[in-house]
C-alpha positions in Angstrom: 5.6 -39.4 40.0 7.5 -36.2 40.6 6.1 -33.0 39.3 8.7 -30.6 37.9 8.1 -27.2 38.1 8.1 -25.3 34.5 10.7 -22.1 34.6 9.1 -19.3 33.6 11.2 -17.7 30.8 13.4 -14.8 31.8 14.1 -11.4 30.0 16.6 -12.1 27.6 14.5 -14.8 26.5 11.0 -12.9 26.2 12.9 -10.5 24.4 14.6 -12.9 21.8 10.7 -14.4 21.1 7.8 -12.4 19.1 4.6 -13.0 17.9 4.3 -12.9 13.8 1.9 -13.3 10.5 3.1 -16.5 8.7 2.1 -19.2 5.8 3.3 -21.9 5.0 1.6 -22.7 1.9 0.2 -20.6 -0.5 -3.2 -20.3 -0.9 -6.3 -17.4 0.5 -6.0 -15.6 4.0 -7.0 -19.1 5.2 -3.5 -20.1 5.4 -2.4 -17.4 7.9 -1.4 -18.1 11.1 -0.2 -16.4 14.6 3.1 -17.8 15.8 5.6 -17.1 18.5 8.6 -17.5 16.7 12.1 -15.9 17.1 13.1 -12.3 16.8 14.9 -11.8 13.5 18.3 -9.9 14.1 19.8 -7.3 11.5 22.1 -7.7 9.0 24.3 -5.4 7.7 22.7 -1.9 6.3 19.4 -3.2 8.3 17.9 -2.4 11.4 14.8 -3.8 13.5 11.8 -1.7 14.7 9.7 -2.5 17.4 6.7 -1.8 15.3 4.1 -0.2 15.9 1.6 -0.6 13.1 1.5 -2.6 9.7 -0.4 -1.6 6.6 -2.0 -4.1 4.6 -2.7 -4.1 0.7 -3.8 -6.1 -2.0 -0.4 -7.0 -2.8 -0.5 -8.9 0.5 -2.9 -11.3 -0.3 -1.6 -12.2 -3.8 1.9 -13.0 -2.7 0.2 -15.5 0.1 -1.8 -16.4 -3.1 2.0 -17.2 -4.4 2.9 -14.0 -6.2 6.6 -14.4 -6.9 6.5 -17.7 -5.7 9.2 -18.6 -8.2 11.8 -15.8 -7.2 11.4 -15.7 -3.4 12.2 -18.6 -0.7 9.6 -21.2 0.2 7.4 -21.0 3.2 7.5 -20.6 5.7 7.5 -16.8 4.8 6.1 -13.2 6.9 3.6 -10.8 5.4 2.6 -7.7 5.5 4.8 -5.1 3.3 5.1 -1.5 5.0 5.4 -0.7 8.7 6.3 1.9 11.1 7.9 2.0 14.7 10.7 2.5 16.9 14.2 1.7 16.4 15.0 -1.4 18.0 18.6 -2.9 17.0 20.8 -1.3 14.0 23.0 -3.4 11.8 26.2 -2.6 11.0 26.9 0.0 8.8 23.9 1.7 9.6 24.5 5.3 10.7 21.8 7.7 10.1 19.1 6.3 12.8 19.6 5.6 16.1 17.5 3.1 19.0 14.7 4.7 19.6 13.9 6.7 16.4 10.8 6.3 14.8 10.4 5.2 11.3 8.6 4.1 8.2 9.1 2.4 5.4 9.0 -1.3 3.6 9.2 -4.3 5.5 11.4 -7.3 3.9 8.9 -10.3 2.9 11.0 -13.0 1.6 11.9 -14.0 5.1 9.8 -16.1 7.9 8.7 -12.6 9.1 7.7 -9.7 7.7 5.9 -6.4 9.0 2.8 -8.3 10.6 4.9 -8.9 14.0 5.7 -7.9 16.9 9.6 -6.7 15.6 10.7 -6.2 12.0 13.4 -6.1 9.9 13.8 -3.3 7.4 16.6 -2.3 4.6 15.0 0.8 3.3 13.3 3.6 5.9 12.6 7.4 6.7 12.7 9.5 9.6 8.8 9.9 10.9 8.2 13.4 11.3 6.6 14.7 14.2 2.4 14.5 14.2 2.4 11.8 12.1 0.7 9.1 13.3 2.2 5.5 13.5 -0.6 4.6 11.5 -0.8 7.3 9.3 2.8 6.5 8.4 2.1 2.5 7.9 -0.8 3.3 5.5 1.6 5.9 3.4 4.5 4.0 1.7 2.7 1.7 -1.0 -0.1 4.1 -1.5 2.4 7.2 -1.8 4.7 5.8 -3.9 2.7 4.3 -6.6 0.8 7.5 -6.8 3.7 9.5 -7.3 6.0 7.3 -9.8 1.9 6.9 -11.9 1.6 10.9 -12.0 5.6 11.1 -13.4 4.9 8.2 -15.6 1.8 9.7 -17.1 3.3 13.0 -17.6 1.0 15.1 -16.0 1.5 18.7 -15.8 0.4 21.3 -13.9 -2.3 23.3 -15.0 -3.6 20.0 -17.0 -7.1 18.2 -15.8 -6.3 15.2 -14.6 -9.2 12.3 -14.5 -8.1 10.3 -11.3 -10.4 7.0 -11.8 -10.8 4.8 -8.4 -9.9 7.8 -6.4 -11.4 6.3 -3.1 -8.9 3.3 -3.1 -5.3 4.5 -1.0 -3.5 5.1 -4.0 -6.1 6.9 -5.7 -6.4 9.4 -3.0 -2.3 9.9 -2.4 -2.7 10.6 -6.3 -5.3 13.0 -5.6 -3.3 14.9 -3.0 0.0 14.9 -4.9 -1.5 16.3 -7.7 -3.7 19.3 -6.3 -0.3 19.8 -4.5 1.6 20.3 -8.4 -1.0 22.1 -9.1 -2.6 19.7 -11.4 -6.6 20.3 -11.7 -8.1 17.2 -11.2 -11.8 15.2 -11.3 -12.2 12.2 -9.6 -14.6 9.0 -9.7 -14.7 7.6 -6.3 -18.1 5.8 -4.4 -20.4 8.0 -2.1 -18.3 7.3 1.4 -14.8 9.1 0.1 -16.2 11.3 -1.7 -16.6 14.3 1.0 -12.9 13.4 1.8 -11.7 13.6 -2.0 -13.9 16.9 -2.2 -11.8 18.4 0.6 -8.6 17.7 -0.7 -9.8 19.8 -3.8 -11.3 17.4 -6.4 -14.2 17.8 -8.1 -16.2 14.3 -7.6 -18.7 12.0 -8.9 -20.0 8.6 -9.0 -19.2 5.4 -10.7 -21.7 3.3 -12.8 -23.9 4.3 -16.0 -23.3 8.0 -17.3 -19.6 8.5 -15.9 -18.5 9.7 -18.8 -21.2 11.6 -19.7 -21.0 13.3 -16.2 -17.5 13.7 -16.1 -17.1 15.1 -19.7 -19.5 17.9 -18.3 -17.6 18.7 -15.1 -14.7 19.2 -17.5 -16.4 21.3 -20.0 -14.2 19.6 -22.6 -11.5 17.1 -23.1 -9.7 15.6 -20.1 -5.8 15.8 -20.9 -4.8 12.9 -19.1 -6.8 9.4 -17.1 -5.4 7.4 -14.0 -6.6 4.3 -13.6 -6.6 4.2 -9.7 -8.7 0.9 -9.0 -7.2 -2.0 -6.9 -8.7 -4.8 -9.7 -8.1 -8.4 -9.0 -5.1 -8.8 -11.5 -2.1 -10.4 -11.5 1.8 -8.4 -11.9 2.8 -12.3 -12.6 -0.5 -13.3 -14.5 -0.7 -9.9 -16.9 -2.9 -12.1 -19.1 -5.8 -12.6 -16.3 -8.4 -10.0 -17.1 -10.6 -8.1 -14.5 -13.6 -9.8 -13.4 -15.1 -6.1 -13.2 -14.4 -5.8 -16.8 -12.3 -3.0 -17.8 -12.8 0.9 -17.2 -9.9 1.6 -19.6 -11.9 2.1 -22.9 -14.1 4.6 -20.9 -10.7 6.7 -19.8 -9.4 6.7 -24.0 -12.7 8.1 -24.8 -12.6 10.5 -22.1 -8.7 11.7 -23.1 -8.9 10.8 -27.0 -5.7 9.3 -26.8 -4.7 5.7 -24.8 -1.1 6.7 -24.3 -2.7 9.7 -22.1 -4.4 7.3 -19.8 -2.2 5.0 -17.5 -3.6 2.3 -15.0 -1.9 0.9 -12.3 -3.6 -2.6 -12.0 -5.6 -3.5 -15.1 -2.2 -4.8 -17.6 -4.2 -7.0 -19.5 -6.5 -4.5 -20.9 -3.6 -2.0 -21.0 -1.8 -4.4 -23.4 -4.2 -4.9 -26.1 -5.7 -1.0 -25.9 -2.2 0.6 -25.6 -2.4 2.5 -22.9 0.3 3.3 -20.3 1.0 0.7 -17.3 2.8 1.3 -14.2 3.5 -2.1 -12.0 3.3 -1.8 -8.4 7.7 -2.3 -8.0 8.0 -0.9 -4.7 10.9 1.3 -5.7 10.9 3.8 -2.1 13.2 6.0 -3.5 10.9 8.8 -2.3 10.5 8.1 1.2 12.1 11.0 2.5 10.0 13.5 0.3 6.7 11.5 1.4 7.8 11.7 5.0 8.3 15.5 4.4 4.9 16.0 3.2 3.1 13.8 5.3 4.7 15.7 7.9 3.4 19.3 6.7 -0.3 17.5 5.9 0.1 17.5 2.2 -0.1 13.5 1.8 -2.4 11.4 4.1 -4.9 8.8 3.2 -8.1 7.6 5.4 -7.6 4.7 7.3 -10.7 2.5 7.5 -10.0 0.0 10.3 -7.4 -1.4 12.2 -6.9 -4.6 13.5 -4.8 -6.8 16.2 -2.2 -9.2 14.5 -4.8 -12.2 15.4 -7.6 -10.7 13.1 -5.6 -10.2 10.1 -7.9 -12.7 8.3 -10.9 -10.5 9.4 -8.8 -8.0 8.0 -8.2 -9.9 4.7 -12.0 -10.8 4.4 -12.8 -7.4 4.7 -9.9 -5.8 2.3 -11.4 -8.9 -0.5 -15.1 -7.3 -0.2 -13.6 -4.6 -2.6 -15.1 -2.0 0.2 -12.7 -1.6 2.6 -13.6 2.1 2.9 -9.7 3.2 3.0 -6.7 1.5 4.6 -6.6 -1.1 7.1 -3.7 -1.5 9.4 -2.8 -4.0 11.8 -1.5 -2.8 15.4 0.8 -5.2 17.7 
């Protein structure tokens, strides 16, 4: 028998191979697996980052889970929704970045890959201003942007006290920041580990549990004017009829405002529907990613990142972000 040497693969063919985050059923983080698979080339108006590091949310889990399953391809299918890195390829038509820029933004998910790989596609990004950390930046577009479009969709003005509920989760905090920035006073319920954080960013804080409204209607020395429901609950966008198996904080925030279309939550859309309050889905819209980039960049807008892992402990990573004590982003690094 004649033994055949195996060719080692040369450059061009490393370089056309990644490793990437895929399922290919829906189901928990038990379904995710680490493949070397091919590098995804742009399309027109896209380019591909070499990235650099990959925030993980909620949202992740739940489309694995087979949110949207009904409007997106079948698996096999990428996860992992924002990322950050360097310019690696541009499509055509692209003309406002150039290889080697560094950027942030959404990553595409209804492909094979997604922003947990080694390379990623991306339709939609910002310029990363300088001192910004790759995964500063990663943690920042979900987060960011649903705090923002909740404070617009609530109304909230400055000079008003704002009651931001769930302030340790990401998005609770960017709502924090944004609003201290407007010049929006602003009280916040958050767990013991964030709440020296929230304190520094110029909150007044206290605890969760028995007495918070007692405790907070003190702090405000009246009536709160308006009530963000900031907690990452288990609900569904596609399942608005599955109720929190927390139970519902929402009554709490009416009494607290006197009115439900002054409170807004972000997550809890079955109890928003039969109390009235306001909602705001979790869409992804990124229309502000320039303006988050900008104050990222001058230290306005950050959130704490808890951990980050290596793409072959993103279910360690999952485990941990589905204790409901995550302790502030987790990111995954290539």
């Amino acid at each position: 028998m004649i033994n055949k040497a195996v060719r080692a693969p040369d450059a061009t063919e490393r370089r056309h191979r990644m490793r990437a985050v895929q399922f290919d059923r829906f189901g928990p983080p038990d379904v995710l697996v680490l493949r070397d698979v091919t590098t995804p080339d742009p399309g027109v108006g896209q380019i591909r980052i070499a990235v650099r590091a990959c925030g993980l949310n909620p949202a992740d889990w739940a489309i694995v889970d087979g949110l949207f399953a009904d409007q997106l391809p079948p698996p096999p299918r990428g996860v992992g929704l924002e990322v950050s890195g360097v310019v690696d390829a541009v499509g055509r038509g692209v003309t406002d970045v150039e290889v080697g820029d560094r950027v942030f933004g959404p990553a595409p998910y209804d492909g094979p890959t997604a922003g947990a790989a080694e390379y990623a596609l991306m339709t939609t990004w910002a310029r990363l201003p300088d001192g910004v950390t790759d995964e500063q930046a990663a943690a920042l577009p979900m987060a960011a942007d649903t705090a923002w479009h909740a404070l617009d969709d609530l109304g909230v003005r400055p000079g008003e006290l704002l009651l931001v509920h769930g302030a340790g989760s990401s998005v609770g905090e960017a709502a924090v920041r944004l609003a201290v920035h407007r010049g929006v006073r602003v009280i916040a319920t958050s767990g013991s580990a964030k709440a020296a954080t929230l304190r520094q960013a110029g909150a007044t804080v206290t605890g969760y549990g028995d007495g918070m409204g007692e405790r907070v209607t003190t702090l405000a020395a009246g009536r709160i004017d308006r009530a963000l429901d900031a907690t990452p609950i288990a609900g569904r966008a596609d399942r608005p009829g599955q109720a929190s198996p927390s139970g519902s904080a929402l009554p709490a925030l009416i009494d607290l405002t006197g009115d439900p279309d002054r409170v807004l939550t972000i997550s809890d859309f079955a109890a928003a529907a039969e109390l009235g309050t306001r909602s705001t889905y979790i869409d992804m819209r990124y229309d502000l990613l320039d303006e988050i980039a900008r104050l990222a960049g001058s230290g306005v807008l950050t959130v704490t990142i808890a951990r980050t892992f290596t793409l072959d402990a993103v279910r360690e990573a999952a485990d941990l972000s589905y204790s409901g004590r995550p302790g502030g982003k987790l990111v995954l690094l290539p």
